[in-house]
C-alpha positions as CSV (number, residue, x, y, z in Angstrom):
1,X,8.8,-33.7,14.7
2,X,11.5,-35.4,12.7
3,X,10.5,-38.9,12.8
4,X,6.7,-37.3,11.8
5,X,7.6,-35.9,9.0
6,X,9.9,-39.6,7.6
7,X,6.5,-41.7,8.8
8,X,3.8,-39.2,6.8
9,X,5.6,-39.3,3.7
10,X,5.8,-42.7,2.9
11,X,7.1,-43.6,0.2
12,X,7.2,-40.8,-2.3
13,X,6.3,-41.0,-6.0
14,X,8.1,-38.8,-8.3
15,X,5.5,-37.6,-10.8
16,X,5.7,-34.6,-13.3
17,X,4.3,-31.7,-12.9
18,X,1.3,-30.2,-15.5
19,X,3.1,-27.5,-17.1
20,X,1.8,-26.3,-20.2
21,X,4.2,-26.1,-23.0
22,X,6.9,-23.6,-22.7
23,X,5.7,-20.1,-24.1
24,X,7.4,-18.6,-27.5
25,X,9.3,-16.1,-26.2
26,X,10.7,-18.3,-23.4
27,X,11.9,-21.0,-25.9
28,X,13.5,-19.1,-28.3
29,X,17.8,-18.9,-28.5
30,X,19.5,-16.2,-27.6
31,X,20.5,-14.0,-30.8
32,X,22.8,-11.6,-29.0
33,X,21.1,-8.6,-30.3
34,X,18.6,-6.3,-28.6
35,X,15.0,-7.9,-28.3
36,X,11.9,-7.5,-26.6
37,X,13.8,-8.9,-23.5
38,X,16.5,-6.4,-23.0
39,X,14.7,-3.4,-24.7
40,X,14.0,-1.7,-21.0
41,X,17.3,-2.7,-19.8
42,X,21.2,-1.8,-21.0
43,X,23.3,-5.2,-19.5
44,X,26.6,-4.5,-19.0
45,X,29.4,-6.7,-17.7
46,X,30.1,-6.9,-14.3
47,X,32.3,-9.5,-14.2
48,X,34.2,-11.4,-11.3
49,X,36.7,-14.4,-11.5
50,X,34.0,-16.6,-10.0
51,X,31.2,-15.4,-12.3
52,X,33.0,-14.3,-15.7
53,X,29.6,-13.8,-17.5
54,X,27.7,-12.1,-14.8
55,X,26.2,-8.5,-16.6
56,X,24.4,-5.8,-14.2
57,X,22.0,-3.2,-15.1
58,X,19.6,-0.9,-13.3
59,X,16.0,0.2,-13.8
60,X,14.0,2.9,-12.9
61,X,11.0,2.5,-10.5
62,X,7.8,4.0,-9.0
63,X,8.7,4.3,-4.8
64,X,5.0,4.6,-4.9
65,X,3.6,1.9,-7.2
66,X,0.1,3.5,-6.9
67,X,1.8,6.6,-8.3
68,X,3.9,5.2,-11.8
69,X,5.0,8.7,-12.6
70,X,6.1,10.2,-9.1
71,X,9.4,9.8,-6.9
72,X,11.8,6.9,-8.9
73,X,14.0,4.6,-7.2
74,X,16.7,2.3,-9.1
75,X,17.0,-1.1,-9.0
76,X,20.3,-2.8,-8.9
77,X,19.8,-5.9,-10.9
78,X,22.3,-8.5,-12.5
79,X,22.3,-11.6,-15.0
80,X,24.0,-14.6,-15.6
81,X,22.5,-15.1,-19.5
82,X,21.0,-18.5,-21.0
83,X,23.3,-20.0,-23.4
84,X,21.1,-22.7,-24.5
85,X,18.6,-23.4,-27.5
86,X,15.7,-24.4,-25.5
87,X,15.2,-20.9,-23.2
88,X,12.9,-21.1,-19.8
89,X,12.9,-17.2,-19.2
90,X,14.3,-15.4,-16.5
91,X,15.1,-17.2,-12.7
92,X,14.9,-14.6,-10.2
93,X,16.4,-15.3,-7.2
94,X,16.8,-13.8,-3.3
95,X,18.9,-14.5,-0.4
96,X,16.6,-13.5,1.8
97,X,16.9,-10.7,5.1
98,X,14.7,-8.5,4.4
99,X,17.6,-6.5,3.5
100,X,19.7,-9.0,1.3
101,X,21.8,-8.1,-1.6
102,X,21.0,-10.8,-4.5
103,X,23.6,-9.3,-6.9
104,X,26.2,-11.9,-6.5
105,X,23.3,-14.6,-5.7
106,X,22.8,-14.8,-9.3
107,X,26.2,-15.9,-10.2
108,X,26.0,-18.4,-7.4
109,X,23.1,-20.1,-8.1
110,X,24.0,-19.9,-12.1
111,X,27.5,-21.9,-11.5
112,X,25.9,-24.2,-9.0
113,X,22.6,-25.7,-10.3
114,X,23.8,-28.8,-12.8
115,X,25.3,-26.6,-16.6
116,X,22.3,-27.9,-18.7
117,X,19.9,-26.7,-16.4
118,X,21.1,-23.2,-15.9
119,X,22.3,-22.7,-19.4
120,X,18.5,-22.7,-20.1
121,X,17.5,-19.5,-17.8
122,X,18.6,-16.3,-17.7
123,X,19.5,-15.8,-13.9
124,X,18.4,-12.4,-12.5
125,X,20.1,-11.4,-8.9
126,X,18.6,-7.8,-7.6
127,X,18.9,-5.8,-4.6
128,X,15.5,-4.7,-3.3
129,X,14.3,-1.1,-2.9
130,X,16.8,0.4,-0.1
131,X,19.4,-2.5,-0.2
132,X,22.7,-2.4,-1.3
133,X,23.6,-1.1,-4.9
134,X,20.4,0.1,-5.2
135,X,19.3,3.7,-4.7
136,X,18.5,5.1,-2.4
137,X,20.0,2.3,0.0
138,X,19.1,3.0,3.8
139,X,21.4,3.6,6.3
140,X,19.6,4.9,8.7
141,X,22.4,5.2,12.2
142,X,25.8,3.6,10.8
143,X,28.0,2.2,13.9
144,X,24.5,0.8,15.4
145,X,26.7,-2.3,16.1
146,X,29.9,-1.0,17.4
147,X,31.3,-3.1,20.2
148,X,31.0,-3.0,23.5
149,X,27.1,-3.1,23.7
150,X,24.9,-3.4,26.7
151,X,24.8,-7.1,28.2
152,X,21.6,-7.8,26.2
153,X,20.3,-9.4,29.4
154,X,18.1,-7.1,31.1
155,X,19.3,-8.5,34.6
156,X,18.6,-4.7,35.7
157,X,17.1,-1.3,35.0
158,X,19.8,0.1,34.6
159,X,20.8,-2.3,31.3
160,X,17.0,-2.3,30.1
161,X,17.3,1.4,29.7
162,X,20.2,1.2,28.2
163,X,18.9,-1.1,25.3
164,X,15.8,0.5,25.0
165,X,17.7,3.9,24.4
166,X,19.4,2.0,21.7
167,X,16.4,0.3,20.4
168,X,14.3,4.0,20.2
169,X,17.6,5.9,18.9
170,X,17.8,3.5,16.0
171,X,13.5,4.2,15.3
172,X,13.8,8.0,15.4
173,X,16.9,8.0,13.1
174,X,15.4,6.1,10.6
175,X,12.6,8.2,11.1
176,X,14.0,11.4,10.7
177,X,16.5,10.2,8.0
178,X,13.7,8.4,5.8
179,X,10.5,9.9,6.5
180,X,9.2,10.0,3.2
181,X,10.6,6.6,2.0
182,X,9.6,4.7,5.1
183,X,6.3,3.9,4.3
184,X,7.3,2.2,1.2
185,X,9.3,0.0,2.3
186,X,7.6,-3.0,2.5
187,X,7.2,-6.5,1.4
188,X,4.6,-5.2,-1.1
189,X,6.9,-2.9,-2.1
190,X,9.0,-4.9,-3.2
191,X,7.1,-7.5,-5.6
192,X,5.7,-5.1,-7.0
193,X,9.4,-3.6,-7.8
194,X,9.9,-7.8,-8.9
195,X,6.8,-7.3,-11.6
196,X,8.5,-3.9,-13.0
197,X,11.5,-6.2,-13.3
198,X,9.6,-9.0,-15.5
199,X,8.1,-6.6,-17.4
200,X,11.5,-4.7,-18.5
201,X,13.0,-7.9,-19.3
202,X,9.6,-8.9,-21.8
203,X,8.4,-11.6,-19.4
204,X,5.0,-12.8,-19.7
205,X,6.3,-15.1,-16.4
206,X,8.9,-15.4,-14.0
207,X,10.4,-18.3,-12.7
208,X,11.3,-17.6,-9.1
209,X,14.0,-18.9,-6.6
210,X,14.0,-17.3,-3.0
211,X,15.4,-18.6,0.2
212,X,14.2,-17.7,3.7
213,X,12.7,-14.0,4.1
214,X,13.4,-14.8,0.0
215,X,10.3,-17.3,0.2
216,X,7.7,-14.9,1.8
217,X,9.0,-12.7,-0.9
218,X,8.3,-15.2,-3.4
219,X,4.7,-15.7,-1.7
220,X,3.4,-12.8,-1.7
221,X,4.2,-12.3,-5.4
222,X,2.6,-15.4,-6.1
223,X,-0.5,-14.3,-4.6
224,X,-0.2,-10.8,-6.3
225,X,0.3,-12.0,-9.4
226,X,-0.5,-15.4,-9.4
227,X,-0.9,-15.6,-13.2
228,X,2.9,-14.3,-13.8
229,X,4.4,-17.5,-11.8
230,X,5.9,-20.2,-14.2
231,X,7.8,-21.8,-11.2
232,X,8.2,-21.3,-8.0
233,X,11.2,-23.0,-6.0
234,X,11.2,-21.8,-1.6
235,X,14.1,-22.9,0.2
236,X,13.9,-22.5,4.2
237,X,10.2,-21.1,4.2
238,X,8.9,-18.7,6.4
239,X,6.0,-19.1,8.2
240,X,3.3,-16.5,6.5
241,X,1.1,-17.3,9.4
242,X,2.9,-15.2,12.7
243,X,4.7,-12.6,10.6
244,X,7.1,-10.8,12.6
245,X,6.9,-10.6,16.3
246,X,5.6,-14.3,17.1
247,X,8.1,-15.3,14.6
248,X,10.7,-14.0,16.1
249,X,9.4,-16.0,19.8
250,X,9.4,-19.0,17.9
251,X,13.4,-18.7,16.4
252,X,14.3,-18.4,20.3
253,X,13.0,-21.3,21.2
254,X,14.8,-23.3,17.6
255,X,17.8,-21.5,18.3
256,X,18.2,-22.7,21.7
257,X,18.0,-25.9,20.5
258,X,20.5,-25.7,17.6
259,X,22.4,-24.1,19.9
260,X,22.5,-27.2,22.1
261,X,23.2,-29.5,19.1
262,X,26.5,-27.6,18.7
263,X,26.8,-28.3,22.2
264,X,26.5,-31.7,21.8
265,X,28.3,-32.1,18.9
266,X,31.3,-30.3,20.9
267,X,31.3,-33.2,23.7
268,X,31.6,-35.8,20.7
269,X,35.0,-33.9,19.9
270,X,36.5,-33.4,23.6
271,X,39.6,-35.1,21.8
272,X,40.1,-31.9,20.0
273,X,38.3,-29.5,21.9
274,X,39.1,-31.1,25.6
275,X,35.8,-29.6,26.8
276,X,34.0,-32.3,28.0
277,X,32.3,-34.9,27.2
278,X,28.7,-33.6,29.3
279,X,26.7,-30.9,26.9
280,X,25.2,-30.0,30.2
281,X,28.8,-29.2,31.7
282,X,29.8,-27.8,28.3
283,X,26.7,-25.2,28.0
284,X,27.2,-24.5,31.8
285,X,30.7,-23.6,30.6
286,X,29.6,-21.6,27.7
287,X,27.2,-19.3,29.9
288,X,30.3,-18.9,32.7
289,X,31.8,-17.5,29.6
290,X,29.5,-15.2,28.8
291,X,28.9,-13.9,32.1
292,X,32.9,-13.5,32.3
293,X,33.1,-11.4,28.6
294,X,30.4,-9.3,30.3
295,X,32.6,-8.0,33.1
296,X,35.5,-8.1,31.2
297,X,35.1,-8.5,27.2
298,X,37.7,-10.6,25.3
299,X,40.0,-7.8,23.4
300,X,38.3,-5.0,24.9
301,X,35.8,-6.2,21.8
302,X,33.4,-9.4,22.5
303,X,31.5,-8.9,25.5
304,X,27.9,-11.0,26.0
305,X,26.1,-8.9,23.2
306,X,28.8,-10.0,20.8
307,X,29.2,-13.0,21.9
308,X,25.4,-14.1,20.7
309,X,26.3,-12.6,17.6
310,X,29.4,-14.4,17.1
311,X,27.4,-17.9,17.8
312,X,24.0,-17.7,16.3
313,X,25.5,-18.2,12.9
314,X,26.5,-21.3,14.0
315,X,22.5,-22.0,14.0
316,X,22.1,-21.1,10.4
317,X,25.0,-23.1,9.3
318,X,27.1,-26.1,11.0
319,X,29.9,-25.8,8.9
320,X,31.0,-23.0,11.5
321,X,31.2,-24.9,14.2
322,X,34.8,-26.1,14.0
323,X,35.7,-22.4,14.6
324,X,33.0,-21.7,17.1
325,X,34.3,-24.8,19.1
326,X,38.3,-23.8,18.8
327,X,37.3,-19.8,20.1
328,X,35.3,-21.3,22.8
329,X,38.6,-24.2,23.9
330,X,40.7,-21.4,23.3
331,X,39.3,-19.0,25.5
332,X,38.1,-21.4,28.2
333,X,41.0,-23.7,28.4
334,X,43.8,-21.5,27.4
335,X,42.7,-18.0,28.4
336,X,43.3,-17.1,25.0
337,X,41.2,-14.5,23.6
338,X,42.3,-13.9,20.0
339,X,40.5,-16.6,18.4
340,X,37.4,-15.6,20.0
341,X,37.8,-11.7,18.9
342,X,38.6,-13.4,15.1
343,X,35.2,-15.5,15.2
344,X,33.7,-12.0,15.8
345,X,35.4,-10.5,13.3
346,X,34.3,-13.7,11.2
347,X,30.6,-14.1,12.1
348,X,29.4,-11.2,14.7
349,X,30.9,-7.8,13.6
350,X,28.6,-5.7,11.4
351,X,30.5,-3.4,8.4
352,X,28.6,-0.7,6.4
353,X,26.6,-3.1,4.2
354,X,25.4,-4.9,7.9
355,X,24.0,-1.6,8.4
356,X,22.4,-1.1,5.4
357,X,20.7,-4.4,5.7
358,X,19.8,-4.0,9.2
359,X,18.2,-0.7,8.5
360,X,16.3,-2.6,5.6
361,X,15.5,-4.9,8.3
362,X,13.4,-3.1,10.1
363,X,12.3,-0.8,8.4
364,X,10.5,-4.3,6.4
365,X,9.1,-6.4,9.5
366,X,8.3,-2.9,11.0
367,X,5.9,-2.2,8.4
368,X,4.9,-5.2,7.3
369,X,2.5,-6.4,10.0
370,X,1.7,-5.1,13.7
371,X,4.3,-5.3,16.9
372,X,3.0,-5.0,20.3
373,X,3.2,-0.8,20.8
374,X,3.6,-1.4,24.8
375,X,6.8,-2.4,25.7
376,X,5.5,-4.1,28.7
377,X,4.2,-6.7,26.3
378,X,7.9,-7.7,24.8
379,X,9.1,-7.7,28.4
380,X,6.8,-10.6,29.8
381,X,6.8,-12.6,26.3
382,X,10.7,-12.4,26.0
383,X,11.2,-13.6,29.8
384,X,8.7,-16.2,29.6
385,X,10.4,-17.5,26.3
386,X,13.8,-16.9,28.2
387,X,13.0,-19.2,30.7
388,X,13.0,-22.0,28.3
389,X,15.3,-21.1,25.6
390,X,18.1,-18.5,27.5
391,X,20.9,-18.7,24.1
392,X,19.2,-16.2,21.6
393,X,16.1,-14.6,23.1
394,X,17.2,-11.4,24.5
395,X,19.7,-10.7,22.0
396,X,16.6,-10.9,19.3
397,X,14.5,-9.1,21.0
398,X,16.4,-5.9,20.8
399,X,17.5,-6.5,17.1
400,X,14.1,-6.6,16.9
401,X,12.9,-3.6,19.6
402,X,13.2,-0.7,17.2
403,X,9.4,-2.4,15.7
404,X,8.3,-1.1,19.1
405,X,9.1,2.4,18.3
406,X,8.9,2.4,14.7
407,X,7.6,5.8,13.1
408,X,5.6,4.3,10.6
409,X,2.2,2.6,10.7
410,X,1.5,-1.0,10.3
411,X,0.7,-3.0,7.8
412,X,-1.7,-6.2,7.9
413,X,-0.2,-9.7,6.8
414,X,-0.9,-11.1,3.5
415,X,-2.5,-14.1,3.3
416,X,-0.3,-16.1,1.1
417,X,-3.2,-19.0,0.7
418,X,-3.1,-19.5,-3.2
419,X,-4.9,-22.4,-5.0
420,X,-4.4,-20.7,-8.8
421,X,-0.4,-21.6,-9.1
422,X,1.9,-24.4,-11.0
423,X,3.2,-27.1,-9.3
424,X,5.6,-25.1,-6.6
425,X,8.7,-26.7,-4.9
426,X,9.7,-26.3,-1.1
427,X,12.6,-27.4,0.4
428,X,12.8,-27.5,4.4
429,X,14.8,-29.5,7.1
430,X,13.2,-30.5,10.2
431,X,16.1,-28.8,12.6
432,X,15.9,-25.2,10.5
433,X,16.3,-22.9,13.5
434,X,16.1,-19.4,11.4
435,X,12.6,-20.9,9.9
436,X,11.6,-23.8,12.0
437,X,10.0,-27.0,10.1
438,X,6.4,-25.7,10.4
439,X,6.7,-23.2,8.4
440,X,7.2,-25.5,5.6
441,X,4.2,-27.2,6.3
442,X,2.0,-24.4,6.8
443,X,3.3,-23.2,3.1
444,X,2.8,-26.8,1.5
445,X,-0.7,-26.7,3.1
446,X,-1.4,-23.0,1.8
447,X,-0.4,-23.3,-1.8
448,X,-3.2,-26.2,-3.3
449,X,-0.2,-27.8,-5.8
450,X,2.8,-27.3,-3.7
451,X,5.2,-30.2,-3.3
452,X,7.4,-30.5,0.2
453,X,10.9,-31.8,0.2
454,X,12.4,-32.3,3.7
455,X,15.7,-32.8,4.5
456,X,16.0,-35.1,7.7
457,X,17.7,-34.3,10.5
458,X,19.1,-31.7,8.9
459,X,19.7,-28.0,10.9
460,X,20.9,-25.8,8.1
461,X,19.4,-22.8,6.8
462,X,19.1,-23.0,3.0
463,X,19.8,-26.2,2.0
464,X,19.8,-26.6,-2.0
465,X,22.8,-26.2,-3.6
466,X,25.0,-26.9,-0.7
467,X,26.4,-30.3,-1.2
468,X,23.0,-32.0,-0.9
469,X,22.8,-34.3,-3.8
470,X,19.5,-35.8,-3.2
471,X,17.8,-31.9,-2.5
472,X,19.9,-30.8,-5.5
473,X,18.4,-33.8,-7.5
474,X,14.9,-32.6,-6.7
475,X,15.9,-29.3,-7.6
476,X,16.9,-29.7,-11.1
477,X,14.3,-32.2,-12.4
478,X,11.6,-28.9,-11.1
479,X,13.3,-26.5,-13.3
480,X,14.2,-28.9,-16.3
481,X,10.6,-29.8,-17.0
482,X,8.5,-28.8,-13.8
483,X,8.4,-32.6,-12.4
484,X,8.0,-32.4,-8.5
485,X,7.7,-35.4,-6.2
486,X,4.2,-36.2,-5.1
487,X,3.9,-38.5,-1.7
488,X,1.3,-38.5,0.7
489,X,0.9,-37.1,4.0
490,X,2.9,-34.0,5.7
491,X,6.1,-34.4,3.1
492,X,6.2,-35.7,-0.4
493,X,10.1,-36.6,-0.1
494,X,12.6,-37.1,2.5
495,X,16.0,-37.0,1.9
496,X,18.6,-37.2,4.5
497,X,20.7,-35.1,6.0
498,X,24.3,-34.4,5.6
499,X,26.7,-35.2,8.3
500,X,28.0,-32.8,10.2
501,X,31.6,-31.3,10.2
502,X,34.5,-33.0,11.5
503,X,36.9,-31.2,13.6
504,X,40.0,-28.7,12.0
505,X,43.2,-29.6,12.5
506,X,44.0,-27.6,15.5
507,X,44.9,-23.7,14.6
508,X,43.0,-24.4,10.9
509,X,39.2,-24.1,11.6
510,X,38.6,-20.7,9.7
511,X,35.1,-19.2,7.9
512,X,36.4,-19.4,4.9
513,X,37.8,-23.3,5.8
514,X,35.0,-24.9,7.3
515,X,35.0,-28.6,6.9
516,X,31.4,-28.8,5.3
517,X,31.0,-28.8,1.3
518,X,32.7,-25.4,-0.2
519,X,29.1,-24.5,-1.6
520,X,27.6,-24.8,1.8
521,X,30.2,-22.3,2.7
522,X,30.0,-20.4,-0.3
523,X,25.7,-20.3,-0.3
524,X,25.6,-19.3,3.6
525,X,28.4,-16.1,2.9
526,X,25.5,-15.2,0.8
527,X,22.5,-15.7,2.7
528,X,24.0,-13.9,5.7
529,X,22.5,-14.1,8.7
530,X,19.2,-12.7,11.0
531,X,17.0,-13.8,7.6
């Protein structure tokens, strides 16, 4: 699949987009008085020491967008303003989930794309309906998460019960919590919540910048309102084409082999890590682990549920695998379970806003499309997928079991296939576990003018702005004047990957001291994981 993608694109041709000129109200300065812009909305500051300009503000809108003068929700929203001449209209962006807070996304992305190119957009973060600062945000059974869960291995029926009592708990108290807002909260939903956005801030057009769930997002507004997109950047893209349940079969199997490239990279270090120089041996060593930390969890806190949690962020992002690695030395070489209860703390645990984002969650791939009602079904697809890819796929399949149970009816999938856009921009690397590499083709195949950027051998999820230069470079030509690259075949440009991490100086490896770029850090504390 990697070499494919290098072989069909040739060599690319960077060629600029046909964009029409930029409209009047998107080139005109800032005057720092009230305009059409801001007339729906009341900024205020909402400042941090990372982001000193970022403004928030909140806006009223229709739960039912069939109904405009029913039952109101509020939008969280926030701002990083233009401070250029030449203005390009608003940038909204999304992290992803479903259930992501984009709030602080806005500041990211405004202090990490290049200063001449972000001084030209006003830079829009929001939390979706039910997520985060926006009300009412879902919370449907806090302490879902709590340590010591069931072994999510289903090795009996005693422990399939047990998750499945979980799994229908969770359904029927979001059920009996939420009835009325349940059915609302939905993909749809939500873009249509994005349009009432553009239109309070005066928008004829929105520029948009989503990664992961963030680029379905984006997709489906592009094929609401197809007219409304000036530019469209999708970072990590979602296949549209097995929304949610086959999706989630399909991470298992990309997991597991991330997972094993950690692995791997873990023998390359046995200097530090003095875990061998086999992966086989090494992943034989990781599952004795796990099967250990299920009879007897590290700290009375990390047994085998929480100790997938603790390592599947390591296949979003490989700057955590220096602490990954000195948890899993520490605990197999020197019976020392502290570091790996502080990697949970770190990477697995789940706090109040994990619980409003799980409950967002599902209560988004629940509705959005059909899950198989019989659990019979999930039990012969998730051992057959097992078989072949053990790491992730029983742990997923209960974060994702409540769909089974859920007490709403289903939605059918939009079709995202859209031939009336701009030029759009899609950024994907060919090891992506979280949305493996054919979901960028399938989008670059369903949007007529799309461009595909892959990153080569790359495994992260998200990739712009996170030390790339050559993504980053393709980034910021696209939202200076619309140029995208245009090769031929599967990609239109390849650039390569980053390295990956060195080893931490024994005792140093940390979340917040990972040995990758500081924006790769910085850009995954924001995407979160399960997106």
């Amino acid at each position: 699949m990697r070499k494919r993608a290098a072989a069909l694109c040739g060599a690319a041709v960077v060629m600029a987009g046909t964009f029409t000129a930029v409209p009047a109200e998107a080139s005109a300065p800032s005057t720092g008085t009230t305009t059409k812009q801001t007339a729906k909305l009341s900024w205020k500051s909402c400042a941090t020491e990372d982001h000193p300009t970022l403004q928030c503000a909140s806006l009223k809108a229709p739960l039912d967008h069939r109904r405009p003068h029913g039952e109101k929700i509020t939008l969280a929203l926030s701002r990083v303003p233009h401070t250029a001449r030449t203005f390009q209209g608003p940038l909204l962006v999304n992290p992803g989930g479903p259930g992501g807070s984009g709030l602080t996304l806005a500041g990211f992305v405004a202090s990490s794309l290049p200063p001449k190119v972000a001084a030209q957009y006003d830079v829009i973060g929001f939390d979706p309906r039910g997520v985060g600062a926006s009300k009412p945000a879902l919370d449907c059974k806090p302490g879902h998460f709590d340590p010591v869960r069931p072994d999510s291995l289903p090795t009996s029926p005693a422990i399939e019960r047990a998750n499945l009592a979980r799994a229908t708990s969770f359904a029927a108290a979001c059920g009996k919590k939420y009835a009325h807002l349940l059915p609302y909260i939905d993909t749809a939903g939500a873009v249509r919540d994005m349009d009432a956005i553009r239109q309070a801030l005066g928008a004829k057009k929105i520029n948009y910048f989503g990664y992961s769930y963030g680029t379905y997002l984006g997709a489906v507004y592009a094929k609401f309102f197809p007219e409304r997109v000036r530019r469209l950047v999708l970072d990590s893209v979602v296949d549209p084409t097995d929304v949610w349940y086959e999706a989630n079969l399909n991470q298992d199997v990309a997991f597991n082999d991330r997972h094993r490239a950690f692995l791997a990279w873990v023998a390359e270090h046995d200097a530090t890590y003095g875990l061998g120089t086999d992966p086989e041996k090494i992943e034989a060593t990781w599952y004795a682990m796990r099967t250990a930390l299920a009879k007897r969890p590290a700290g009375g806190t990390v047994g085998a549920s929480e100790l997938e949690d603790t390592f599947i962020p390591g296949g979003y992002y490989n700057g955590y695998w220096p602490h990954l690695a000195e948890a899993f030395a520490a605990y197999v070489n020197n019976k020392d379970p502290e570091p790996l209860v502080e990697a949970y703390e770190d990477f697995g645990a789940v706090d109040a806003s994990g619980d409003n984002g799980y409950s967002v969650y599902t209560s988004v791939q629940c509705r959005d499309a059909g899950w198989p009602r019989d659990w019979r079904q999930w039990r012969e697809d998730n051992w057959a997928v097992y078989e072949k890819a053990p790491f992730m796929t029983w742990n997923n399949a209960w974060y994702n079991a409540p769909c089974a149970f859920w007490p709403t009816d289903s939605l059918r999938p939009v079709n995202v296939a859209n031939g009336q856009l701009p030029p759009v921009l899609l950024f994907q690397a060919t090891g992506d576990a979280a949305t493996p590499y054919e979901g960028g083709v399938t989008v670059h195949r369903l949007l007529a003018r799309s461009s595909l950027v892959v990153e080569e051998g790359g495994g992260n999820h998200g990739i712009t702005l996170s030390g790339n230069a050559c993504l980053d470079r393709h980034l910021a030509a696209y939202l200076t004047d619309g140029t995208v690259p245009r090769g031929y075949g599967e990609a239109d440009a390849v650039c390569e990957a980053l390295p990956d991490p060195k080893p931490e100086a024994a005792g140093t490896a940390s979340a917040k001291a990972a040995s990758a770029p500081s924006n790769g850090s910085a850009l995954h504390g924001l995407l979160g994981f399960r997106h």
